[in-house]
LUMVEXDREN-198444 format. One line per field, with one value per atom (N, C-alpha, C, CB): residue in one letter; y, x, z; residue number from 1. Coordinates in Angstrom, 1 decimal, padded with zeros to 4 digits. Each point is the difference from the previous one (the first is absolute). Glycine has a CB too. Example, Ala and Ser with C-alpha at 12.3 -4.5 7.8 and 13.67 -1.06 7.14 Angstrom:
code [a;a;a;a;s;s;s;s]
Y [-005.7;001.2;001.2;-001.2;002.3;001.1;001.1;-000.6]
X [013.2;-000.9;000.9;-001.9;001.5;000.9;-000.8;001.2]
Z [007.8;000.0;000.0;001.2;-001.9;000.0;000.8;-002.2]
pos [1;1;1;1;2;2;2;2]
This chain:
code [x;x;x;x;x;x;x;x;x;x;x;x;x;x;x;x;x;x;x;x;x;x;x;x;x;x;x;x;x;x;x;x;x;x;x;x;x;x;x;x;x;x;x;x;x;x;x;x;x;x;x;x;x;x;x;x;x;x;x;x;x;x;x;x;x;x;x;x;x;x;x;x;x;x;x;x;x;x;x;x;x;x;x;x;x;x;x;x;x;x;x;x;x;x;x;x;x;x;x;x;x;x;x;x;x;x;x;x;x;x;x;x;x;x;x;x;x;x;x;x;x;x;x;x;x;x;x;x;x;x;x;x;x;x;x;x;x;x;x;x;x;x;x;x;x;x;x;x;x;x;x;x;x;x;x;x;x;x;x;x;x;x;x;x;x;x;x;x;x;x;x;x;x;x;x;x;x;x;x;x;x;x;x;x;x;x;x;x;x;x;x;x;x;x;x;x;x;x;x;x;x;x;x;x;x;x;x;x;x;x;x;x;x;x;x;x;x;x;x;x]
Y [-031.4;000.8;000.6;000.5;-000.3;001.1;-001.2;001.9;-003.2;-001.0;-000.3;-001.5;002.0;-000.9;001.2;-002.2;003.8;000.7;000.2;000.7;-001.1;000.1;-001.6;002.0;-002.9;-001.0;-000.2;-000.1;001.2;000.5;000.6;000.0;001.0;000.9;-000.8;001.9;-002.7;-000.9;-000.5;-001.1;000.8;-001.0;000.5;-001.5;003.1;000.8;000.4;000.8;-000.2;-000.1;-000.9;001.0;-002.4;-000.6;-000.9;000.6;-000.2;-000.5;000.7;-001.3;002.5;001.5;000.1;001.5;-001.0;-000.1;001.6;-002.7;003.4;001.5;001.0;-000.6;-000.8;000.4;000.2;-000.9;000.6;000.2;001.3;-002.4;002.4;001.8;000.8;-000.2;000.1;001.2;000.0;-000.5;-000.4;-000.2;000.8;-002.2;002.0;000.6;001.6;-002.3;002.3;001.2;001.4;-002.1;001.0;000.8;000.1;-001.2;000.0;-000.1;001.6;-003.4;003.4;001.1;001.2;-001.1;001.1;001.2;000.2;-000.1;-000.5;000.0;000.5;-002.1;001.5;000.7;001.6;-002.5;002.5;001.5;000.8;-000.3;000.1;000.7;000.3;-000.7;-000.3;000.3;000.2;-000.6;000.9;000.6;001.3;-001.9;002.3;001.7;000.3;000.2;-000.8;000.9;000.2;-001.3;-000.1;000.3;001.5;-002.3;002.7;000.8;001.3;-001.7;001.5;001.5;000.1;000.2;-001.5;001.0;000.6;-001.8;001.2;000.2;001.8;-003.1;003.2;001.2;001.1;-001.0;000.1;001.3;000.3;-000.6;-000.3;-000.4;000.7;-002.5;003.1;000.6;001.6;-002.2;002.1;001.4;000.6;-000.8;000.2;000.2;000.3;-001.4;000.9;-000.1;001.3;-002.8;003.0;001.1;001.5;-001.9;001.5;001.2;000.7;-000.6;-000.5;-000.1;000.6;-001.8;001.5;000.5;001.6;-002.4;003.0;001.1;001.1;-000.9;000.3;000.9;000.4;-001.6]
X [-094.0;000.5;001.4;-002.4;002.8;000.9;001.0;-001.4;001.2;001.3;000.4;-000.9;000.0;000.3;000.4;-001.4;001.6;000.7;001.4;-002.1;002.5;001.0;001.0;-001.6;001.0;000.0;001.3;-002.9;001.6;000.6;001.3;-002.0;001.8;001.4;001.2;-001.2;000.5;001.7;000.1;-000.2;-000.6;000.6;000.7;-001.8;001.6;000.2;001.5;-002.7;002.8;001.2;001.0;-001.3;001.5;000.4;000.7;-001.6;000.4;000.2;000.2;-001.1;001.1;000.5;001.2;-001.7;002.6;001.4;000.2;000.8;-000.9;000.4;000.9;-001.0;002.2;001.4;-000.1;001.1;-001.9;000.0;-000.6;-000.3;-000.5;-000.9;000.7;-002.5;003.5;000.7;001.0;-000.2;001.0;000.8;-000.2;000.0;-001.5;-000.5;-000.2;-001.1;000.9;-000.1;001.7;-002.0;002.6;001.6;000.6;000.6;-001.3;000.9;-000.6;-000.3;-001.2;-000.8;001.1;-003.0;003.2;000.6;001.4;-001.6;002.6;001.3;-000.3;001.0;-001.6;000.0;-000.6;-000.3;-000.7;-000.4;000.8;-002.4;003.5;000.7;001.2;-001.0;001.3;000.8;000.0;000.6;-001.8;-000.8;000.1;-001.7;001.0;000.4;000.9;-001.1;002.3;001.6;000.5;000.9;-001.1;-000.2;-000.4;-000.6;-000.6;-000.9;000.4;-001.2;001.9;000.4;001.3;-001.3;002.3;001.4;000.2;001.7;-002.9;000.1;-000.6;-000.3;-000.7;-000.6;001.4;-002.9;003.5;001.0;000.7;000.5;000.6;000.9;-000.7;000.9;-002.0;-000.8;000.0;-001.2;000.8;-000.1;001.8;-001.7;002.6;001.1;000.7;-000.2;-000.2;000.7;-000.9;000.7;-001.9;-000.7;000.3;-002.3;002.7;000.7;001.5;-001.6;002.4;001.3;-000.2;000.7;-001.7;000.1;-000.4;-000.9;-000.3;000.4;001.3;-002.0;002.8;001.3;000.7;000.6]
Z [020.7;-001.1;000.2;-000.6;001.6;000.6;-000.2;002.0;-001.3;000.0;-001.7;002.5;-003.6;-000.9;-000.8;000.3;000.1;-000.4;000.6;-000.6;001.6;000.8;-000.2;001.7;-002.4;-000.4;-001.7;001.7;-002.3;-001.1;-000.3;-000.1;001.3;000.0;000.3;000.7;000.3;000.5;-001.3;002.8;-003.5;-000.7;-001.4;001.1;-001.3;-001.0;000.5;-000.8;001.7;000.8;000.0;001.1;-000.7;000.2;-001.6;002.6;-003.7;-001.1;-001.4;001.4;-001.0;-001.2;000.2;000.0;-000.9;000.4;-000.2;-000.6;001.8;-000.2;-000.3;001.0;-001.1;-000.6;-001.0;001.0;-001.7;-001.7;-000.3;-000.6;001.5;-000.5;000.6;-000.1;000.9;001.1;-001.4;003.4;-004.0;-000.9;-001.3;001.2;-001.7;-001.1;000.2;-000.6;001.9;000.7;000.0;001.5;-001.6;000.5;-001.4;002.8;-003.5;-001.7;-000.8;-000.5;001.0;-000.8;000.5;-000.1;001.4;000.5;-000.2;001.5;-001.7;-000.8;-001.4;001.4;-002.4;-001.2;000.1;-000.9;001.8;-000.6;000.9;-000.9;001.9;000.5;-000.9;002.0;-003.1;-000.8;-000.9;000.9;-001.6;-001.2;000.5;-000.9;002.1;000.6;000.2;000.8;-000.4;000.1;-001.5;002.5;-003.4;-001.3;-001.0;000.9;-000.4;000.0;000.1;000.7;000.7;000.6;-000.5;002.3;-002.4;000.0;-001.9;002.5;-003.4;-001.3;000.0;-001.1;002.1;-000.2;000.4;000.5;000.6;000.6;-001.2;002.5;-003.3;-000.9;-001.5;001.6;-001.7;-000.7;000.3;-000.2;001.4;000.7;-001.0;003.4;-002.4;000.1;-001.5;002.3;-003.4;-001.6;000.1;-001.5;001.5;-000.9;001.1;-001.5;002.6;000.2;-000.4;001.6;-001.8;-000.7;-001.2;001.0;-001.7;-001.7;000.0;-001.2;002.6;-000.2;000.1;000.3;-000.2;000.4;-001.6;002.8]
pos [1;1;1;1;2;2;2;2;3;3;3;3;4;4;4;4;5;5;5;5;6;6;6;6;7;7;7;7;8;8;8;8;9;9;9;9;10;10;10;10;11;11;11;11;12;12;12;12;13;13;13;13;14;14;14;14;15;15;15;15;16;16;16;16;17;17;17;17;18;18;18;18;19;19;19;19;20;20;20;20;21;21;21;21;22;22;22;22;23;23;23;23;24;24;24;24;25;25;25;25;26;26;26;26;27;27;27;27;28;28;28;28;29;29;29;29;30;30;30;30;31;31;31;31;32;32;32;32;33;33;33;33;34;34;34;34;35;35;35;35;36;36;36;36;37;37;37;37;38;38;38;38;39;39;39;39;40;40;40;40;41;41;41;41;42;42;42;42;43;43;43;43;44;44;44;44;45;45;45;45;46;46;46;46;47;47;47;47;48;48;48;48;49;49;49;49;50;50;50;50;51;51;51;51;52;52;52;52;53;53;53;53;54;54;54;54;55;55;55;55]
């Protein structure tokens, strides 16, 4: 049983291509790093006008 699980893996290994999920992996993480700087410099640029108007 043991050979035909270790069997499998080689063969899941050898035949998955992990570049693509490391890929999908790094794509997911570029967008929401730039959806968050997005995020933050509108909140600053917000901050920043509505303290201006109190003057």
């Amino acid at each position: 049983m043991k050979s035909i699980v270790y069997s499998v893996a080689v063969a899941s290994i050898l035949l998955l291509s992990s570049c693509e999920l490391i890929g999908g992996i790094f794509k997911a993480g570029v967008w929401t790093g730039i959806i968050a700087v997005a995020v933050v410099l509108g909140l600053i640029i917000w901050l920043i006008s509505k303290g201006m108007n109190r003057d």
